[in-house]
N, C-alpha and C positions, 0 to 999 in steps of 0.2 A: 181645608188648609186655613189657621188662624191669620186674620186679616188683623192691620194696625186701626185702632178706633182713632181720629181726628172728627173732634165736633163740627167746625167750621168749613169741614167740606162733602161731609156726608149728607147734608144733603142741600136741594138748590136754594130755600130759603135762609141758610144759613151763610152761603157763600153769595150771597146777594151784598148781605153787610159787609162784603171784604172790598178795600177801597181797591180803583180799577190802575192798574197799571202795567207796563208791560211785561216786566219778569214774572217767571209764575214762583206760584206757591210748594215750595217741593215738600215731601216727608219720604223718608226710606220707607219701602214694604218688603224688600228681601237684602240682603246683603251686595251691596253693588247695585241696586237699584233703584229706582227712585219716580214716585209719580207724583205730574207740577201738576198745576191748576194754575190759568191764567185768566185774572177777571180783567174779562171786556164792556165796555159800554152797553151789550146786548149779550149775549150767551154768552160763554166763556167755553173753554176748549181743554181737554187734556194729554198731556203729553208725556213721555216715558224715558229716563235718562238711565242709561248702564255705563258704568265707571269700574276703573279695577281689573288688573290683568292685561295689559294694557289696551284696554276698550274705554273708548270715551266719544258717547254722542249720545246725542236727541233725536227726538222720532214724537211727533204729533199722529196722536195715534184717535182723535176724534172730538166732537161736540159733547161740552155736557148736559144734563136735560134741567139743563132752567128755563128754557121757554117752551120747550117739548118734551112728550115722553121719547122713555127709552127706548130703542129697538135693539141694543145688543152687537151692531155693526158699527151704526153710523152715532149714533148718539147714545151717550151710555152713561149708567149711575155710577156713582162713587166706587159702589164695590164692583161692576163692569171694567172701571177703569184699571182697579189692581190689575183683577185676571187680564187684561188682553195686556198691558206693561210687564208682566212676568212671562208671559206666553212669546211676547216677543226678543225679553231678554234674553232669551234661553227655552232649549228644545223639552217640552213636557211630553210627557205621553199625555194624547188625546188631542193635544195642541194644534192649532190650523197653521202649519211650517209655510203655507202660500201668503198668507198677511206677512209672516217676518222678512223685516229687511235683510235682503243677502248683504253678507261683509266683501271684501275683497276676499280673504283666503278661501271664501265659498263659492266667489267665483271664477277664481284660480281652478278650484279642481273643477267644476262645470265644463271649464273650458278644454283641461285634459282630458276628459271622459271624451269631449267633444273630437279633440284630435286625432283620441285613440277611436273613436267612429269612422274616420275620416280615411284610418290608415297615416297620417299623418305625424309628425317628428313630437313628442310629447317631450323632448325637452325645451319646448318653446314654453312652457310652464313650468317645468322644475329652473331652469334658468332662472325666471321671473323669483319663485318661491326663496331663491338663496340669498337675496337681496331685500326680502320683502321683512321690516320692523314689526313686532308685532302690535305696535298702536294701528300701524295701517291696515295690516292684516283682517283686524278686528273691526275694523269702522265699516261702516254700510256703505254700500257704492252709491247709494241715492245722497250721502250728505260730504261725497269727496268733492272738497274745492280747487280749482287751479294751483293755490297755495300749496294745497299739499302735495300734490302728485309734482310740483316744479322742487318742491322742497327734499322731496324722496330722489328726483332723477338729481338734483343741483348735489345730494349728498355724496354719490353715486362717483361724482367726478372728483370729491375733497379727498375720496376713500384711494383714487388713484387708478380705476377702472379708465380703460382705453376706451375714445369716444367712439368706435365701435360696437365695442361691446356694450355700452350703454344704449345704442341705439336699437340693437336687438332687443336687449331688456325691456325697452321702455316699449317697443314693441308689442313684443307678447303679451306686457301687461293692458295693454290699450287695447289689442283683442279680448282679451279677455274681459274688458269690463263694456265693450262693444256689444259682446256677446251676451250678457248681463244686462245690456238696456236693451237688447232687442225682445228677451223674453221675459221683461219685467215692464209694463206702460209706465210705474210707478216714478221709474227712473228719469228724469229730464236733463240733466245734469251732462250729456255729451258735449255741450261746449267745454266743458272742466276735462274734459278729456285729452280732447282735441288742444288744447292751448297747454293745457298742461305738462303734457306729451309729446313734447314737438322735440323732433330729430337734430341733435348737436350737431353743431358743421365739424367738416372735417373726418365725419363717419366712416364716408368712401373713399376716404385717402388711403388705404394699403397698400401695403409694397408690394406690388407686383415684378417677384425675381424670376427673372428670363434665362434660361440656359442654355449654352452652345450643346450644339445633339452630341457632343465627345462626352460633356460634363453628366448630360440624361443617360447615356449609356452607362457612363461608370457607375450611376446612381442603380440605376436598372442590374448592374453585375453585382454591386453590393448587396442587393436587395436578394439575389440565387445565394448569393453565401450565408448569408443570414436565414433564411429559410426557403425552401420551392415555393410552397404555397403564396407566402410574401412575395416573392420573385414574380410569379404570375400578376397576381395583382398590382403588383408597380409596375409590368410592362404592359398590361392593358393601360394604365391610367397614363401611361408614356404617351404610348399610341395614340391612343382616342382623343386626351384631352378629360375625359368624363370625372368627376368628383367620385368621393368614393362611395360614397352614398347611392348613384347610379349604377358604380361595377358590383357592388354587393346586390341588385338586386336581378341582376343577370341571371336568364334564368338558360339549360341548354338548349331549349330551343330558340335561341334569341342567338345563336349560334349558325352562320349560313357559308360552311367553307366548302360547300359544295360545288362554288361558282369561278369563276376567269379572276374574278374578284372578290374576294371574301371580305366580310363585313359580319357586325355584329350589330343587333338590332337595340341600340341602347333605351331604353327609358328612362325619361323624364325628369328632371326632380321634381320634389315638393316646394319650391321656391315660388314666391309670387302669387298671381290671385288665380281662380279660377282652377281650384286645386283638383275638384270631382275632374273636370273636364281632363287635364294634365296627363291625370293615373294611369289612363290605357294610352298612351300616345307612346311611342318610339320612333327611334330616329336612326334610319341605316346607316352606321357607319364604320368607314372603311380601317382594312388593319391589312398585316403585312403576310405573307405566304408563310412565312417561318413561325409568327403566333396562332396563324390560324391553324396549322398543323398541331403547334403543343396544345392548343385548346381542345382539338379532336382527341388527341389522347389522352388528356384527363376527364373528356366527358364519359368516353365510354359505352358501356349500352345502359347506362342512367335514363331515369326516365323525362319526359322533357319538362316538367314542371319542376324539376330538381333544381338548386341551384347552381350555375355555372361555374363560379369562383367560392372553394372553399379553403377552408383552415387546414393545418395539418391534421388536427383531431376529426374532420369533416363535417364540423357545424357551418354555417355561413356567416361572412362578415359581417360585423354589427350587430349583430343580433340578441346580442345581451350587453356590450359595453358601444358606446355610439361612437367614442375615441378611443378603442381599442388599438388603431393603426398609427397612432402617432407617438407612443412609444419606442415601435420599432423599428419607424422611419429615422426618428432622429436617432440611435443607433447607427444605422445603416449610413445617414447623411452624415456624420461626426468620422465613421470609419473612414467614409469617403474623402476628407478632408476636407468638408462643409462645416458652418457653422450653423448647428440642427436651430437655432433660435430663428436663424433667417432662412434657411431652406428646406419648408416644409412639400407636401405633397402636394400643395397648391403652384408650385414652382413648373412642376409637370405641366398642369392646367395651362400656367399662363406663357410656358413654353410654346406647347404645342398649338394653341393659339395665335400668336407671334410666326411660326414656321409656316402654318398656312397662309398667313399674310404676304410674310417677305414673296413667298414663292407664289403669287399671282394668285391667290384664291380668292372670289370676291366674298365680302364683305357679310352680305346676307348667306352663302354658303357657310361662310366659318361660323358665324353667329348659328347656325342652324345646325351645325352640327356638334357645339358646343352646349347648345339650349342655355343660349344668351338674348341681348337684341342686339341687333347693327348700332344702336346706340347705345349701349355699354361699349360695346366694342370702339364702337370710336373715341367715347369720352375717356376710356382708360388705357387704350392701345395705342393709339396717334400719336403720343410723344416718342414712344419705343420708336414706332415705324420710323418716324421722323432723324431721329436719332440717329440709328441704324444704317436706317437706308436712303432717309430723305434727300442728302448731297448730292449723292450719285442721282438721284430720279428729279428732284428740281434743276438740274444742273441740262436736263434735255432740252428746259423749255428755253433758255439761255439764247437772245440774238446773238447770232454768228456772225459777223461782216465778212468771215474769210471763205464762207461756205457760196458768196453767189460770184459767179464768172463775170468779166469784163463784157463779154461778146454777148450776153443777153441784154446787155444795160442801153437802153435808145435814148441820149441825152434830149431833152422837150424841147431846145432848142433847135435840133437836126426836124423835128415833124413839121413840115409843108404845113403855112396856114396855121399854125399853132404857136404862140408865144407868148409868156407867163404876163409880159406887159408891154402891150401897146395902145397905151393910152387906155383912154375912161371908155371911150367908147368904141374899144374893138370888137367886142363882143357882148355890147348891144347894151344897153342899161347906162346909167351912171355909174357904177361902181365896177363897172367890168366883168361881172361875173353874172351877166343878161344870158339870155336863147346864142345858142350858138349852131350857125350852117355851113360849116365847113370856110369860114372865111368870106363866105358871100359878103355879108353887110362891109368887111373890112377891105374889101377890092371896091366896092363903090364909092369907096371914102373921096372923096373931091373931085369927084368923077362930072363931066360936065350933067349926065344922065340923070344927074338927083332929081327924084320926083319934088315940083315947086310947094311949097307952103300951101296950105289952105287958106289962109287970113287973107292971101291978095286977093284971092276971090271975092 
């Protein structure tokens, strides 16, 4: 491949005479590229710049050999320098893809690839992808500065995005470049991460709407009119509480209406850290005589690795669209006389949450059967409870004066030997409030008997 001839820096005697200063030296060698030369006091160094389409950055890609020779890694000649600046701007065959800096959109998909390893929700990175410029896209994660990733999430909220949903975003995107300095040393650059990416307040303010069990019922009837299969799955998520991400992944042996009490063995989400560990966990929980029987009938003699809740076509929920059910909830909620913007499926959730509460269920149970913590639960529950039911239950601890009887009450002046004030020294001390022996000391009071002073001794 023809190489650009530049006298001055081909070779180290000639780049010697170039006065020292700190910009480098650039000339284009491919279209969109460009390799500097920066003369130092002692060796000089060279570096590689891709521009165009919206890529723009630098990358010091080595030493040049004016006080050593070349080896081809570390120190390299003028024409070393092209090859490794083109090799890194852009994939050649034969090319060492381990020297190039990964961009962000290459480590976007690492990260999906990573997910989809995991079993894990792979729109934690297409999410991130729908938002992502492609200046950013394109720039290496080794030369991302706080500026820019504050400047990406700050755009984020001009565009009108819910600080929510920004906070997901920024998320995924901070995994993902997490996961990029773990398996890159080259990368140092995590505090740009960290500062850069930092969670807008007001994230966790969602509306959590609570419904009286008449308004979930009708929810629940709307849901049989509109389809079975739908109908099922809205009265699992009535009952349980569980997201739908957990009932889609119900499988029929996760099914136990065998018992006094029947229960469905839910699992897990994907939420939160320590996800391998999560994946096989399940959490017994209880459901009512009437769905445990319609579940028996729809499982059938299926086998038990099948999934529990399917479609009317009998695919499994989710499984090709991840919001495929919110659609036909807000259908369902709009029939019902909701307003489907605020009463989504998460209403169920934060119902059924709430009903275990009011009705005496501790804290750590509900959270446990919810696959929450007692602290979500309290930080976003407590007002409702309070609300609700707070009146009536602070209203217990209440002093009553009308609740104690006359005839228990022993006025201190009626007790023999006991009276709140006689004098300083009735009971012993200066200040009256000395050893007290039933009155002793205060029946010897000017008694001829007092034991006499020591001093006249």
């Amino acid at each position: 491949m023809p190489k650009p001839r530049v006298a001055k820096l081909e070779t180290a005697t000639a780049r010697r005479k170039l006065p020292v200063r700190k910009k480098p030296f650039y000339i284009t060698v491919s279209p969109g590229i460009a390799l500097g030369y920066r003369r130092n006091i002692g060796g000089g160094s060279w570096s590689a710049r891709c521009t165009g389409q919206g890529a723009d950055w630098i990358k010091r890609i080595g030493l040049a050999d004016d006080l050593e020779p070349a080896d081809g890694k570390h120190v390299m000649t003028y024409w070393q320098a092209i090859d490794m600046a083109r090799a890194l701007a852009r994939r050649q065959p034969g090319a060492d893809d381990a020297n190039r800096p990964v961009t962000v959109g290459e480590a976007l998909d690492r990260y999906q690839r990573d997910l989809d390893s995991r079993g894990a929700d792979a729109q934690n990175a297409n999410r991130v992808r729908r938002h992502l410029s492609p200046a950013l896209a394109t720039k290496p994660v080794a030369l991302l500065t706080m500026n820019d990733l504050r400047h990406w999430r700050d755009g984020l909220v001009s565009k009108g995005v819910a600080p929510a949903t920004i906070n997901r975003t920024r998320a995924g995107l901070r995994a993902a470049l997490e996961l990029a300095a773990s398996l890159d040393d080259r990368i140092t650059n995590r505090n740009a991460f960290r500062s850069g990416l930092k969670g807008l307040p007001g994230g966790k303010n969602a509306r959590r709407v609570v419904l009286p069990d008449a308004d979930v019922l009708r929810i629940v009837e709307g849901a049989y009119q509109e389809d079975r299969a739908f109908g099922v799955l809205v009265q699992v998520l009535a009952e349980t509480g569980a997201r739908v991400s957990q009932a889609a992944r119900l499988r029929c042996a996760d099914l136990q209406a065998d018992r006094a009490d029947p229960r469905l063995l839910m699992p897990t989400s994907y939420k939160g850290r320590g996800q391998k560990e999560k994946q096989q966990q399940q959490v017994p929980v209880p459901i009512t005589a009437t769905l445990a029987a319609l579940l028996v009938e729809l499982k059938g003699d299926r086998p038990d690795d099948a999934p529990l809740l399917s479609k009317s076509d009998g695919g499994r929920w989710l499984a090709t669209n991840k919001s495929e059910q919110w659609g036909i909830f807000r259908e369902v909620a709009e029939r019902a006389g909701f307003d489907p913007d605020v009463i989504t499926c998460y209403a169920l959730r934060h119902s059924s949450i709430c009903r275990a509460l009011l009705n005496g269920v501790p804290v750590s149970v509900v959270a446990r059967l919810h696959d929450t913590s007692s602290r979500e639960i309290e930080a976003h529950y407590a007002a409702y409870i309070l609300d609700v039911a707070g009146d009536a239950l602070s209203r217990k601890g209440l002093l009553r004066p009308e609740a104690t009887s006359a005839d228990n009450v022993v006025p201190l002046s009626a007790h023999k030997g006991l009276s709140l004030w006689r004098g300083r020294r009735s009971f012993g001390g200066r200040s009256g409030l000395g050893t007290h022996t039933n009155g002793c000391r205060s029946k010897r009071r000017g008694s001829a008997s007092r034991r006499p002073s020591s001093r006249g001794r």
